[in-house]
Predicted model as a PDB file, atoms N, CA, C, CB and O in Angstrom, pLDDT in the B-factor column:
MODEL        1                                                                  
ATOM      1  N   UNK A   1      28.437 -29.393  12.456  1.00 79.00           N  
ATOM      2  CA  UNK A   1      27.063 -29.309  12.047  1.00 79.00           C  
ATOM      3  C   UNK A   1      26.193 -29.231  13.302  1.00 79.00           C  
ATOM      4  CB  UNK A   1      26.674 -30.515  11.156  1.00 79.00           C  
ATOM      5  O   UNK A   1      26.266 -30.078  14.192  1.00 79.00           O  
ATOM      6  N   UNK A   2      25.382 -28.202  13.337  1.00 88.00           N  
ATOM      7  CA  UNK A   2      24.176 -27.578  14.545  1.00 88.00           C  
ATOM      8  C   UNK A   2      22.973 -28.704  14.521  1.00 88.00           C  
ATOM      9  CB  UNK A   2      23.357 -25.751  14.017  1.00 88.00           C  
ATOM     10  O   UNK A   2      22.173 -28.614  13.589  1.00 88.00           O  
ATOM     11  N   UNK A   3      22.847 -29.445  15.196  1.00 88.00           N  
ATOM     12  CA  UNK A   3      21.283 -29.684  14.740  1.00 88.00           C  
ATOM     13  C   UNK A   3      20.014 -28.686  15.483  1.00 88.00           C  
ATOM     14  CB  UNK A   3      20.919 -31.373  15.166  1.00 88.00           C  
ATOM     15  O   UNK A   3      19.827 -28.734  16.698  1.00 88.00           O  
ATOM     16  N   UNK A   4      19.187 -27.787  14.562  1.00 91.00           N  
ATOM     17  CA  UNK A   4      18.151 -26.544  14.579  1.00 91.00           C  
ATOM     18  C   UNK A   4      16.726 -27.394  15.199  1.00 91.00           C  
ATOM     19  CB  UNK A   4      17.875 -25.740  12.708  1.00 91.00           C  
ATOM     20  O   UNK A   4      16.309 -27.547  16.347  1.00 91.00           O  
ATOM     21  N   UNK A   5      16.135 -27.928  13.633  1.00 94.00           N  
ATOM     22  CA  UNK A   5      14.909 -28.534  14.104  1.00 94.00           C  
ATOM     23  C   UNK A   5      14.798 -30.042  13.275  1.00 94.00           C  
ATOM     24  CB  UNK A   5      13.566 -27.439  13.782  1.00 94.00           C  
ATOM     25  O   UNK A   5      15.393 -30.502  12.300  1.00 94.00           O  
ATOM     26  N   UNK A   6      13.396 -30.717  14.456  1.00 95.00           N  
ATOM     27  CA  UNK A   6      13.080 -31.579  14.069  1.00 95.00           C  
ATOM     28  C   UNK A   6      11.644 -31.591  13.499  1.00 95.00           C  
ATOM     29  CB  UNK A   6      13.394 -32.280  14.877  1.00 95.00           C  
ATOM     30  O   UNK A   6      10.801 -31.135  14.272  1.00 95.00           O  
ATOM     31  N   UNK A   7      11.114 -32.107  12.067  1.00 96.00           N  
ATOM     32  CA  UNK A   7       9.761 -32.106  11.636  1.00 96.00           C  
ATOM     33  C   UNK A   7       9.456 -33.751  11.951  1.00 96.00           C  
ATOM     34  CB  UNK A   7       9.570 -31.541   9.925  1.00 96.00           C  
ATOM     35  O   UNK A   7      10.330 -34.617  11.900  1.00 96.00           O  
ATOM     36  N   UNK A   8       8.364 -33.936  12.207  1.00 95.00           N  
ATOM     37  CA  UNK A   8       8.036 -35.312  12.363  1.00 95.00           C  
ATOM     38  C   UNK A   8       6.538 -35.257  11.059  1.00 95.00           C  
ATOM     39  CB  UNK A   8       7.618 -35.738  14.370  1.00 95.00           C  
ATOM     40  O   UNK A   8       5.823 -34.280  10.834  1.00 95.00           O  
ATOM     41  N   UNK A   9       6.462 -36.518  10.463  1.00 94.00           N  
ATOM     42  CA  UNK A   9       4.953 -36.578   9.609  1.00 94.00           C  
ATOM     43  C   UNK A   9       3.791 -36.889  11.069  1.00 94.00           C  
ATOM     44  CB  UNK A   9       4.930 -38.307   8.100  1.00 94.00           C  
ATOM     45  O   UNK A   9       4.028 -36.732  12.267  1.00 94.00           O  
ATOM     46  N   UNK A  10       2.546 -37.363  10.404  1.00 93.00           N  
ATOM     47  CA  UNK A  10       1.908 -36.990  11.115  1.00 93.00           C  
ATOM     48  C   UNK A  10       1.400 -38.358  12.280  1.00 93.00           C  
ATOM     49  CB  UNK A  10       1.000 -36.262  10.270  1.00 93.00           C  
ATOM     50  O   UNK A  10       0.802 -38.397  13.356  1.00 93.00           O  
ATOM     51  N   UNK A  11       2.204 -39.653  11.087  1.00 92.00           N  
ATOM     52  CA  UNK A  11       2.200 -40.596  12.169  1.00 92.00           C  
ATOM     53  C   UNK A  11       3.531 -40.729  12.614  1.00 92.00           C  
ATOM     54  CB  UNK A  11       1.638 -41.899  11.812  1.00 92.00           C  
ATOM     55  O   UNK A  11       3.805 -41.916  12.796  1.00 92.00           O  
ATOM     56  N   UNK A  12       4.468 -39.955  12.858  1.00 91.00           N  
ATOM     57  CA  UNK A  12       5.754 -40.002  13.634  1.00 91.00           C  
ATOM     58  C   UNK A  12       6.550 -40.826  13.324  1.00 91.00           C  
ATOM     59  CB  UNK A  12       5.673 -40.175  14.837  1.00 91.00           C  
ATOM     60  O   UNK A  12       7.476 -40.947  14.126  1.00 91.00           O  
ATOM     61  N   UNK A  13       6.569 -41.422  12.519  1.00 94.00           N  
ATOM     62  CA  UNK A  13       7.323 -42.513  11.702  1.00 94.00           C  
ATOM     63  C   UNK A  13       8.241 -42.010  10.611  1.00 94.00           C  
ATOM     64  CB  UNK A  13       6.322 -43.447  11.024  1.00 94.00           C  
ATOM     65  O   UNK A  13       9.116 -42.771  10.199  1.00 94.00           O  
ATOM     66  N   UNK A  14       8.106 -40.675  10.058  1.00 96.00           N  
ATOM     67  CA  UNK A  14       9.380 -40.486   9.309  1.00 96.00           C  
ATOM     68  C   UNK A  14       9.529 -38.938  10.170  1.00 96.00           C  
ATOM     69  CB  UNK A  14       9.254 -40.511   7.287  1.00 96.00           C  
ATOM     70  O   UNK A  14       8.583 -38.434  10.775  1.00 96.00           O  
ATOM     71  N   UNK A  15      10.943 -38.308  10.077  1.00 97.00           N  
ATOM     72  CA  UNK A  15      11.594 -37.340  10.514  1.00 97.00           C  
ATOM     73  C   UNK A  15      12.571 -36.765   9.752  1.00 97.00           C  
ATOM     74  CB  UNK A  15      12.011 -37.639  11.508  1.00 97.00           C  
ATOM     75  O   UNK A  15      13.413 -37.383   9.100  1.00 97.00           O  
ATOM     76  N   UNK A  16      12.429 -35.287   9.856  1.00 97.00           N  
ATOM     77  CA  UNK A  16      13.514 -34.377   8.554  1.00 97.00           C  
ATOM     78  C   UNK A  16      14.063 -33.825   9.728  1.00 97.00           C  
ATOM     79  CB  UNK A  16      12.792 -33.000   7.123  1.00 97.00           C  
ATOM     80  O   UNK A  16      13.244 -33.510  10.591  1.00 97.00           O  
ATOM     81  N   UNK A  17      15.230 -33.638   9.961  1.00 96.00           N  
ATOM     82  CA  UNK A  17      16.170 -33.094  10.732  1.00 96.00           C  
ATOM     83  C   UNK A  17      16.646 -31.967  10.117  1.00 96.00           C  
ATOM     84  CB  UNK A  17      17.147 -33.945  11.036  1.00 96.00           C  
ATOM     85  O   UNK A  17      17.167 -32.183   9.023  1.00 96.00           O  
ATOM     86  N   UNK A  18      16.622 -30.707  10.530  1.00 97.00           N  
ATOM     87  CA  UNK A  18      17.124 -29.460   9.723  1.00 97.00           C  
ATOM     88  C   UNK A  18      18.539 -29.026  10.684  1.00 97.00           C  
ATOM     89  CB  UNK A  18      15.742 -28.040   9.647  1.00 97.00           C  
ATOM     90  O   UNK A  18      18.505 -28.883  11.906  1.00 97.00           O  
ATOM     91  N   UNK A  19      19.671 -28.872   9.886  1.00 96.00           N  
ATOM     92  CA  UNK A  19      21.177 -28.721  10.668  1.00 96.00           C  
ATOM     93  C   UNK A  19      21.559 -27.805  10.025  1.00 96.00           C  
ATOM     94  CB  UNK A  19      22.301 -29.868  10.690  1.00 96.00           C  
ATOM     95  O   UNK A  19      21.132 -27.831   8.871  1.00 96.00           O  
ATOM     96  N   UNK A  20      22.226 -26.941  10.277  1.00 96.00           N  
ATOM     97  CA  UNK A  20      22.985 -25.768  10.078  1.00 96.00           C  
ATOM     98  C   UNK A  20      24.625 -25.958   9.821  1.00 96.00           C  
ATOM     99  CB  UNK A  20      22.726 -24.923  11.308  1.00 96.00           C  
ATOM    100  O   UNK A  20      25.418 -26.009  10.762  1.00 96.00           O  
ATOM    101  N   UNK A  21      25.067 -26.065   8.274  1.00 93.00           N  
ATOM    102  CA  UNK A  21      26.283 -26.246   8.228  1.00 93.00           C  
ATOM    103  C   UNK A  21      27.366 -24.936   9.006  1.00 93.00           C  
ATOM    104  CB  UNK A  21      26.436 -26.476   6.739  1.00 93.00           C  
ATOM    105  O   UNK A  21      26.975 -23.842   9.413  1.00 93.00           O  
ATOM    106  N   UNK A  22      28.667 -25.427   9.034  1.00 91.00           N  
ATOM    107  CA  UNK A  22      29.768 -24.282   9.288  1.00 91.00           C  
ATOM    108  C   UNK A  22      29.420 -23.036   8.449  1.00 91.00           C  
ATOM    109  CB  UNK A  22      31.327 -24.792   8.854  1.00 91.00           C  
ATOM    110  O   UNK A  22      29.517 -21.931   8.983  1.00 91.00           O  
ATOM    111  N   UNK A  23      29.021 -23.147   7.171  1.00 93.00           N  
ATOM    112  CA  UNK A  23      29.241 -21.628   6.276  1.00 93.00           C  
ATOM    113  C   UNK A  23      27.907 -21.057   6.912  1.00 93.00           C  
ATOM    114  CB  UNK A  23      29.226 -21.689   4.171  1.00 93.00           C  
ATOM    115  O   UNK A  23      27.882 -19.929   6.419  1.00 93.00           O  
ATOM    116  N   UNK A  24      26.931 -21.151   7.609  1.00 93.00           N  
ATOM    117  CA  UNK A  24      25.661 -21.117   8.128  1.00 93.00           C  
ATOM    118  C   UNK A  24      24.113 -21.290   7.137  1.00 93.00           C  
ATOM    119  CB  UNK A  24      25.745 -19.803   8.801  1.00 93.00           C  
ATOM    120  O   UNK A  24      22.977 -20.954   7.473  1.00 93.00           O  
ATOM    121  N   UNK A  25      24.630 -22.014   5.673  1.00 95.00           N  
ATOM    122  CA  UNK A  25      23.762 -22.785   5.088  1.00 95.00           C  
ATOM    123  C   UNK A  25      22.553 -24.152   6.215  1.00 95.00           C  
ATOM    124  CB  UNK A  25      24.895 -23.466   3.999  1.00 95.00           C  
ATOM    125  O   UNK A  25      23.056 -24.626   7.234  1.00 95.00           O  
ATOM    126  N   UNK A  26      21.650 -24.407   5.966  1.00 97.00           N  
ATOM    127  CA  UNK A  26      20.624 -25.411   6.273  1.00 97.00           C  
ATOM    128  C   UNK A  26      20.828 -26.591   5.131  1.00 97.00           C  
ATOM    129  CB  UNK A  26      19.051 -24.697   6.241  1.00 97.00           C  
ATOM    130  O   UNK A  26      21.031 -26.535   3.918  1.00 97.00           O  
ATOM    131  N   UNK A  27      20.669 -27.778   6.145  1.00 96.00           N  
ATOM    132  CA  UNK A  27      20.697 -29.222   5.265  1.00 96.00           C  
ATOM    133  C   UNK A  27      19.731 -29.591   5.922  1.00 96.00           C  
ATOM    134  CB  UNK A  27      21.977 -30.328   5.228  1.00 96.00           C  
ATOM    135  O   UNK A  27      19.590 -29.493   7.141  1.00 96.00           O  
ATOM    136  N   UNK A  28      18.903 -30.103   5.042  1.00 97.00           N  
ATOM    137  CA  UNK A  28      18.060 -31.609   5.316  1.00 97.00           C  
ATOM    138  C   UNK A  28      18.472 -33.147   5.891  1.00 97.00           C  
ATOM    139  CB  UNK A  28      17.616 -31.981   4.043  1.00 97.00           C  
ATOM    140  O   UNK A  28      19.023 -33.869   5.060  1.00 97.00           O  
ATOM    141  N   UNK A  29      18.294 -33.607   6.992  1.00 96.00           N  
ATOM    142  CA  UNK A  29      18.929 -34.905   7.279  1.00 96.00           C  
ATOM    143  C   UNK A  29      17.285 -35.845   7.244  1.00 96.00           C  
ATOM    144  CB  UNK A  29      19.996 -34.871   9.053  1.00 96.00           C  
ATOM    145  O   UNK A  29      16.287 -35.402   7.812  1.00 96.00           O  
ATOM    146  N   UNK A  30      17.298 -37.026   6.553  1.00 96.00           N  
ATOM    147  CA  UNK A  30      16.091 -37.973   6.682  1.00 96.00           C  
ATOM    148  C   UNK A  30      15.891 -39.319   8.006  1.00 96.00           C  
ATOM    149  CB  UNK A  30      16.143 -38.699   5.204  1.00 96.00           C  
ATOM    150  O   UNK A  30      16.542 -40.347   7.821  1.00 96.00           O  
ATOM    151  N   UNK A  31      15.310 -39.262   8.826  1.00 97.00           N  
ATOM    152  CA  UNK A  31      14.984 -40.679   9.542  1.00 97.00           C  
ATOM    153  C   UNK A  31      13.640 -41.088   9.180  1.00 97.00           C  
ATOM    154  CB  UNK A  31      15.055 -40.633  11.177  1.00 97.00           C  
ATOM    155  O   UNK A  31      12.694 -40.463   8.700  1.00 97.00           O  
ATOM    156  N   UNK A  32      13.781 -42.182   9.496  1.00 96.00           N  
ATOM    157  CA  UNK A  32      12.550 -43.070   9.830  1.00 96.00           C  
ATOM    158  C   UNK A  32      12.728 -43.666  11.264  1.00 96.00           C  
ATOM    159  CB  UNK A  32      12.381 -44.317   8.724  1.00 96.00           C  
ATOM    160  O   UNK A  32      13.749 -43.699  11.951  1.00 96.00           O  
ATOM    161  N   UNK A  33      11.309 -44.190  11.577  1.00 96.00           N  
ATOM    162  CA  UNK A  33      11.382 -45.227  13.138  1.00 96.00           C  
ATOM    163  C   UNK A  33      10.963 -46.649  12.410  1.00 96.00           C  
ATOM    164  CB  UNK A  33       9.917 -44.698  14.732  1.00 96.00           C  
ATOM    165  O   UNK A  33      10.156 -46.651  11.481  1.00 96.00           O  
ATOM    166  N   UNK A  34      11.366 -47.443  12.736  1.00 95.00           N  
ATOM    167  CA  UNK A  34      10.867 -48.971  12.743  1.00 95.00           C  
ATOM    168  C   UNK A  34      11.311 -49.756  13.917  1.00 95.00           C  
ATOM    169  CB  UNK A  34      11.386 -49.758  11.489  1.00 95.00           C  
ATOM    170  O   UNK A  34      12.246 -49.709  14.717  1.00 95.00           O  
ATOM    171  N   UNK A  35      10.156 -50.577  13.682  1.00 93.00           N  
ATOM    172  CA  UNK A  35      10.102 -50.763  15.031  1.00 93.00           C  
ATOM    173  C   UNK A  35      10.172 -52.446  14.701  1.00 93.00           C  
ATOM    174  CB  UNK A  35       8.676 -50.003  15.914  1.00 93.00           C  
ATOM    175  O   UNK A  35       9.723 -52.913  13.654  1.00 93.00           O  
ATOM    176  N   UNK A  36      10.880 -53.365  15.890  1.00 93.00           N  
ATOM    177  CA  UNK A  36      11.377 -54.783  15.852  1.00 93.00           C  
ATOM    178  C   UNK A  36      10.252 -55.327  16.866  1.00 93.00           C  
ATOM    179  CB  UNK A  36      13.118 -55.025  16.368  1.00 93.00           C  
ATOM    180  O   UNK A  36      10.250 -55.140  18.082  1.00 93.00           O  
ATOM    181  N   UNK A  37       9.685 -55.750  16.422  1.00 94.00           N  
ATOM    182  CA  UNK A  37       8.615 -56.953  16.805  1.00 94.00           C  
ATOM    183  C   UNK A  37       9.717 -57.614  17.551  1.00 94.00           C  
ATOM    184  CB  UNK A  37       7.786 -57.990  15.435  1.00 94.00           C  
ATOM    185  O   UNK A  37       9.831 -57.025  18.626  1.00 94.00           O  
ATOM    186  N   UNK A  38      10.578 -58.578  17.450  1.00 94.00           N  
ATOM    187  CA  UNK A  38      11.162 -59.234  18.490  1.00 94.00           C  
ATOM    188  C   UNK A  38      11.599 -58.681  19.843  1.00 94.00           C  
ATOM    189  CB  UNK A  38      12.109 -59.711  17.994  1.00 94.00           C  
ATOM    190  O   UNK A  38      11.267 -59.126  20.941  1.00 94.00           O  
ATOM    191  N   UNK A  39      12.255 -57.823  19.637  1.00 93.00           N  
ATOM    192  CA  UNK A  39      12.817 -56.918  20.486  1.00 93.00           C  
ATOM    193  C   UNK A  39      11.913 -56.052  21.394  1.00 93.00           C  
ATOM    194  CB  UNK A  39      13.574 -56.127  19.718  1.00 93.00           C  
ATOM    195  O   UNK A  39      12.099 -55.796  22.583  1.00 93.00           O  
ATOM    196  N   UNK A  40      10.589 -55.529  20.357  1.00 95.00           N  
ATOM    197  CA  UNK A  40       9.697 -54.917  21.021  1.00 95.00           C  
ATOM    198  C   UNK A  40       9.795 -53.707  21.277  1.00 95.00           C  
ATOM    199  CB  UNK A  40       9.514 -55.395  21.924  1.00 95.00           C  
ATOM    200  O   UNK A  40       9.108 -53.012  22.025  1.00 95.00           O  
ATOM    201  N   UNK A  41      11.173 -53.297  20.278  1.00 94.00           N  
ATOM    202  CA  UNK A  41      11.674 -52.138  20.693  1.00 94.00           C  
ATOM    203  C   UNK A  41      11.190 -50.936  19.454  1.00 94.00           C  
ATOM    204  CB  UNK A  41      13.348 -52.374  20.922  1.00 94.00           C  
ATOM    205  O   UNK A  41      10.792 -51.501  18.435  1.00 94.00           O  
ATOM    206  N   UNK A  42      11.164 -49.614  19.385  1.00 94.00           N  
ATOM    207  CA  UNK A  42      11.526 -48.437  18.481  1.00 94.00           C  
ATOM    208  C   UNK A  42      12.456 -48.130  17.777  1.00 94.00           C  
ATOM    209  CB  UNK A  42      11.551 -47.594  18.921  1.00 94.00           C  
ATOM    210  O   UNK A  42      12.893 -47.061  18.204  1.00 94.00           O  
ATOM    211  N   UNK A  43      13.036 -48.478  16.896  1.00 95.00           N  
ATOM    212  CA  UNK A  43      14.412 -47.997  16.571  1.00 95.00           C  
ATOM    213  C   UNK A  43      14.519 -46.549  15.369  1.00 95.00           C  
ATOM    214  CB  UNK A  43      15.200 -49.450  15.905  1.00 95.00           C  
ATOM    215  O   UNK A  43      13.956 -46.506  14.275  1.00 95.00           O  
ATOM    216  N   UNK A  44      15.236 -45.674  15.863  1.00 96.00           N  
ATOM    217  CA  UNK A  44      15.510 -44.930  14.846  1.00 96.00           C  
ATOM    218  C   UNK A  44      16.427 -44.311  14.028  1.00 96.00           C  
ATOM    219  CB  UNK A  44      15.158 -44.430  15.009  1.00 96.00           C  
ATOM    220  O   UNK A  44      17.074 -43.348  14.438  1.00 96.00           O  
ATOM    221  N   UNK A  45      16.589 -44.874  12.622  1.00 95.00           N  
ATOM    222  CA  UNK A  45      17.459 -45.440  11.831  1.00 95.00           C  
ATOM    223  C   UNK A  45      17.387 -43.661  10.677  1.00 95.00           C  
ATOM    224  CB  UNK A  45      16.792 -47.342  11.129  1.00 95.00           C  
ATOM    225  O   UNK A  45      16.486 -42.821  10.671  1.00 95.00           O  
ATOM    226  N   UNK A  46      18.551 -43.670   9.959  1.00 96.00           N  
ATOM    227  CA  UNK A  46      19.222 -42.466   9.106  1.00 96.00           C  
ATOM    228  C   UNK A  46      18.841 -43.118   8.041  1.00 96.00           C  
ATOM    229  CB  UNK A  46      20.880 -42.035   9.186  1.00 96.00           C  
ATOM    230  O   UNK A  46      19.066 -44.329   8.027  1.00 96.00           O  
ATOM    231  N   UNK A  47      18.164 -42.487   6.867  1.00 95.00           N  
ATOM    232  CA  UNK A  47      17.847 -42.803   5.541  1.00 95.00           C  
ATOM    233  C   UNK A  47      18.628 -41.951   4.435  1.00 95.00           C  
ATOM    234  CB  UNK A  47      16.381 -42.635   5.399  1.00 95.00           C  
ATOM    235  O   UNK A  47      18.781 -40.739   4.277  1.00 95.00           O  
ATOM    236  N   UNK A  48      19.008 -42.950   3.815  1.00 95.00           N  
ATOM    237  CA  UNK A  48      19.721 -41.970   2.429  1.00 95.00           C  
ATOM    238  C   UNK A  48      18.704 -42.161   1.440  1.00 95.00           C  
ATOM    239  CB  UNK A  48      21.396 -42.541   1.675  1.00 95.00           C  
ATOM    240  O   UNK A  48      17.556 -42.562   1.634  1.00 95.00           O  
ATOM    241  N   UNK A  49      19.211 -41.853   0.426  1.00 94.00           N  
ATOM    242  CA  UNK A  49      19.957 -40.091   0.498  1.00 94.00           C  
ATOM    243  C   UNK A  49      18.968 -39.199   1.092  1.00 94.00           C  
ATOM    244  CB  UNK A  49      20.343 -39.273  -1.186  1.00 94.00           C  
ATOM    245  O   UNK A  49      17.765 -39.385   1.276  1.00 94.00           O  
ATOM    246  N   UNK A  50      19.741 -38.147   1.369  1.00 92.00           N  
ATOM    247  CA  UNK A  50      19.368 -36.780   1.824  1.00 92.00           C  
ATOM    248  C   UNK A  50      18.463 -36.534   1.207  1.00 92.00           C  
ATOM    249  CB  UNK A  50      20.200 -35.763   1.748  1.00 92.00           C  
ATOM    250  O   UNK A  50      18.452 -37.222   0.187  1.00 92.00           O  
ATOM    251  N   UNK A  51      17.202 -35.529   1.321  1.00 91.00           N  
ATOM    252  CA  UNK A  51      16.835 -34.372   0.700  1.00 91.00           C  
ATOM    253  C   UNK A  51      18.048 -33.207   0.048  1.00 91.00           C  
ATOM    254  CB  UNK A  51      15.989 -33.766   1.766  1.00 91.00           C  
ATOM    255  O   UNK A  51      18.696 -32.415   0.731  1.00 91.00           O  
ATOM    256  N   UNK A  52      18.112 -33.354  -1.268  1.00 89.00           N  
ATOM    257  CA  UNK A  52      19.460 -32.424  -2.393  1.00 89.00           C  
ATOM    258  C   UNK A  52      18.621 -30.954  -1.714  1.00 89.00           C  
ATOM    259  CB  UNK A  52      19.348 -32.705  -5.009  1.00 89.00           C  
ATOM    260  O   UNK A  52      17.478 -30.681  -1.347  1.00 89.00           O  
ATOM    261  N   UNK A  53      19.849 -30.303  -1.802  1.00 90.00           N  
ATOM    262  CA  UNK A  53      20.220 -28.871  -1.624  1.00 90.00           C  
ATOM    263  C   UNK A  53      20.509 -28.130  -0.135  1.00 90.00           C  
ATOM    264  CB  UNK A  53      19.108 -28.167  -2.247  1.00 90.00           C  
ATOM    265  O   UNK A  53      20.478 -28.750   0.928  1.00 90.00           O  
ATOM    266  N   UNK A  54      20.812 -26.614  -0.262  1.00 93.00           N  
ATOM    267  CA  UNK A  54      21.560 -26.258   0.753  1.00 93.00           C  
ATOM    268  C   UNK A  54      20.332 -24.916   0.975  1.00 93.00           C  
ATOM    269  CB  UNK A  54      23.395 -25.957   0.369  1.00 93.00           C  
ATOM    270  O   UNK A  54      20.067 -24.273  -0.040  1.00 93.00           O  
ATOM    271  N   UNK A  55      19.720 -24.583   2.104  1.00 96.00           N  
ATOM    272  CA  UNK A  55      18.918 -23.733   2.332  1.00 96.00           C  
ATOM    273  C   UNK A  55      19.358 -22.364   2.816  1.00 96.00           C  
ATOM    274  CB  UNK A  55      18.168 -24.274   3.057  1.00 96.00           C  
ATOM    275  O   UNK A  55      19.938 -22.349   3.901  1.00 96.00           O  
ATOM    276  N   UNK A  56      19.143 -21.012   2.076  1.00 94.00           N  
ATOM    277  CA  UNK A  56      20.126 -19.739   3.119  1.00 94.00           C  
ATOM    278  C   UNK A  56      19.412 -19.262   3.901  1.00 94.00           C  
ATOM    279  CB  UNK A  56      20.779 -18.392   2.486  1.00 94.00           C  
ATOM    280  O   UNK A  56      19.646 -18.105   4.250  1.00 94.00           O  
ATOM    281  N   UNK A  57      18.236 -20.003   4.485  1.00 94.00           N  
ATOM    282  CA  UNK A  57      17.628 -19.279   5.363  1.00 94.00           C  
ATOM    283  C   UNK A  57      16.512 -20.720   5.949  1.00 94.00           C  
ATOM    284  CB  UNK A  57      16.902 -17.726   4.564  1.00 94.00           C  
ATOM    285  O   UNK A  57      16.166 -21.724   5.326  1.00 94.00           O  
ATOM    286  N   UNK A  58      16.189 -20.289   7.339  1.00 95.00           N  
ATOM    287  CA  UNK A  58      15.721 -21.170   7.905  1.00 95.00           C  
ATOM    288  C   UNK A  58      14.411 -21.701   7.826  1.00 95.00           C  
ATOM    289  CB  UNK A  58      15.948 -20.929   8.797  1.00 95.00           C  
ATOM    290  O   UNK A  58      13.992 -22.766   8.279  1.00 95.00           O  
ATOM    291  N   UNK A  59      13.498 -20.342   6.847  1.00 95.00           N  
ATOM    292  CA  UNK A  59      11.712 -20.685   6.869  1.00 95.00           C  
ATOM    293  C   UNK A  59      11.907 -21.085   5.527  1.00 95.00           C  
ATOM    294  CB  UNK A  59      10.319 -19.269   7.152  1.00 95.00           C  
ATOM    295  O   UNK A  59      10.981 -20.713   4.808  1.00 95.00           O  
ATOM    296  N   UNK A  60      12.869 -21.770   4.895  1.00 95.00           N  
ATOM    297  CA  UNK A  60      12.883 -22.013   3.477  1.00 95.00           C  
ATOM    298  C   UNK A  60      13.535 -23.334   3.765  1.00 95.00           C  
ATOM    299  CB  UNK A  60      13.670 -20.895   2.435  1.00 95.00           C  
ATOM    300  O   UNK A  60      13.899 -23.844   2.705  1.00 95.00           O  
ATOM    301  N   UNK A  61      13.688 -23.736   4.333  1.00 96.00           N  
ATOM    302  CA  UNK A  61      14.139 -25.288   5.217  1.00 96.00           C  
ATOM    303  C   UNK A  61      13.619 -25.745   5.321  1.00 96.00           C  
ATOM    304  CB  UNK A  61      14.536 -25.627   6.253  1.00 96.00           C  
ATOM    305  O   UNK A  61      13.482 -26.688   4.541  1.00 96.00           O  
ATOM    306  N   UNK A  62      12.699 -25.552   6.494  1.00 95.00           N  
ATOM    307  CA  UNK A  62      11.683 -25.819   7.124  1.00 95.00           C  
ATOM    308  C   UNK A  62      10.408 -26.332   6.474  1.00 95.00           C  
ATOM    309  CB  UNK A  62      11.505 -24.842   7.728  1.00 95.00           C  
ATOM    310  O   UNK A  62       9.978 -27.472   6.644  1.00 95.00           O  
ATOM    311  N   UNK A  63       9.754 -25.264   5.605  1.00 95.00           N  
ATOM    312  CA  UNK A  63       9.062 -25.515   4.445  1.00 95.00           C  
ATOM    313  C   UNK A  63       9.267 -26.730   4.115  1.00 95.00           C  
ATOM    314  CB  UNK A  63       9.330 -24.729   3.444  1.00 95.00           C  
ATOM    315  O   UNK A  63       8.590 -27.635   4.603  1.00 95.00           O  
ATOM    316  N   UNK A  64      10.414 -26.986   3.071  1.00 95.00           N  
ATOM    317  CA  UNK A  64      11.011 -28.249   2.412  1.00 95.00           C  
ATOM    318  C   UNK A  64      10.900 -29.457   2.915  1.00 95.00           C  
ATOM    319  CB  UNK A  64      12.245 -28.182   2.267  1.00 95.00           C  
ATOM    320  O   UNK A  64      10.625 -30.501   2.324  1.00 95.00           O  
ATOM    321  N   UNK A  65      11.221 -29.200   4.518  1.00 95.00           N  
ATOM    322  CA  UNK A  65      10.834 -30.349   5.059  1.00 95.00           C  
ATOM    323  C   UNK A  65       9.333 -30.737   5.692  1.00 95.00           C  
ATOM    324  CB  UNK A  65      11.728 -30.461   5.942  1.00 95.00           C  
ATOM    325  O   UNK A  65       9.019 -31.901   5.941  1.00 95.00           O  
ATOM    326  N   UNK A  66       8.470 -29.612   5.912  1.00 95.00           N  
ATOM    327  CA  UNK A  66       7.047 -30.360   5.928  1.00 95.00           C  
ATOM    328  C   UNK A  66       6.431 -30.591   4.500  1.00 95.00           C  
ATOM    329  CB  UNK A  66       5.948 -29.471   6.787  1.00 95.00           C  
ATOM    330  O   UNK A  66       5.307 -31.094   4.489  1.00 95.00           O  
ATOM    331  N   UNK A  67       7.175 -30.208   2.964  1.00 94.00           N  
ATOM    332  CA  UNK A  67       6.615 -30.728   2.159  1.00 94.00           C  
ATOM    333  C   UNK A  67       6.930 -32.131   1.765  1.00 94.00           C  
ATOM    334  CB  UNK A  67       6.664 -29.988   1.361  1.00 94.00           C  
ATOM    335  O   UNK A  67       6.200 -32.994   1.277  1.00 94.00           O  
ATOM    336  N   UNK A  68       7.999 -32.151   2.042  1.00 94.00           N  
ATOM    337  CA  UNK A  68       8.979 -33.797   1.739  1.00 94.00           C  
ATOM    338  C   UNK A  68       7.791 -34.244   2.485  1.00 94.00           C  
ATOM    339  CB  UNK A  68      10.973 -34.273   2.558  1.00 94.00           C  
ATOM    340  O   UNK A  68       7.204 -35.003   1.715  1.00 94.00           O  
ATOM    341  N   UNK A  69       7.047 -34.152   3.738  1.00 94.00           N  
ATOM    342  CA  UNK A  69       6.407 -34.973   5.067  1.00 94.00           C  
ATOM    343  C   UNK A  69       5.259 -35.725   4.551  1.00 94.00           C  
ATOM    344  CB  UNK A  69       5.834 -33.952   6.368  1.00 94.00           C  
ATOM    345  O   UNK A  69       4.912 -36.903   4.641  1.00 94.00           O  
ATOM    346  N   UNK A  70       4.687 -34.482   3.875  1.00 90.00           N  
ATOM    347  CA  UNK A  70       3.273 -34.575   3.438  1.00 90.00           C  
ATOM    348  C   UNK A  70       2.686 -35.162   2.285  1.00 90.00           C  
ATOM    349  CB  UNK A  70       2.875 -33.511   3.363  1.00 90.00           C  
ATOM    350  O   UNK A  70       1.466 -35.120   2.124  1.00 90.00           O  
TER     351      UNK A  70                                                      
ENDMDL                                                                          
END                                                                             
């Protein structure tokens, strides 16, 4: 799996990762950041589930994922 692009929302706190399987289909991958007050640190953590489905083209991905954002 390729990773293509990254969408961030607009306070940077959630992230859609767009990857390019072997058959050259597009998947949606989900993060978030949270961040540990103790630690003081950023952390950025993988959210399930996915955004469902397989994209055959890349401006139809992409899309999907600044609408999931917004």
């Amino acid at each position: 799996m390729e990773k293509i692009e990254r969408v961030s929302s607009v306070c940077g706190m959630r992230i859609i990762e767009i990857t390019r399987d072997g058959d050259g289909s597009y998947l949606l991958r989900k993060f978030v950041r949270k961040y540990d007050a103790e630690e003081e640190k950023l952390y950025e953590i993988r959210e399930y589930p996915d955004p469902a489905g397989r994209f055959g083209d890349f401006e139809s991905a992409i899309q999907e994922a600044r609408d999931i954002l917004r």
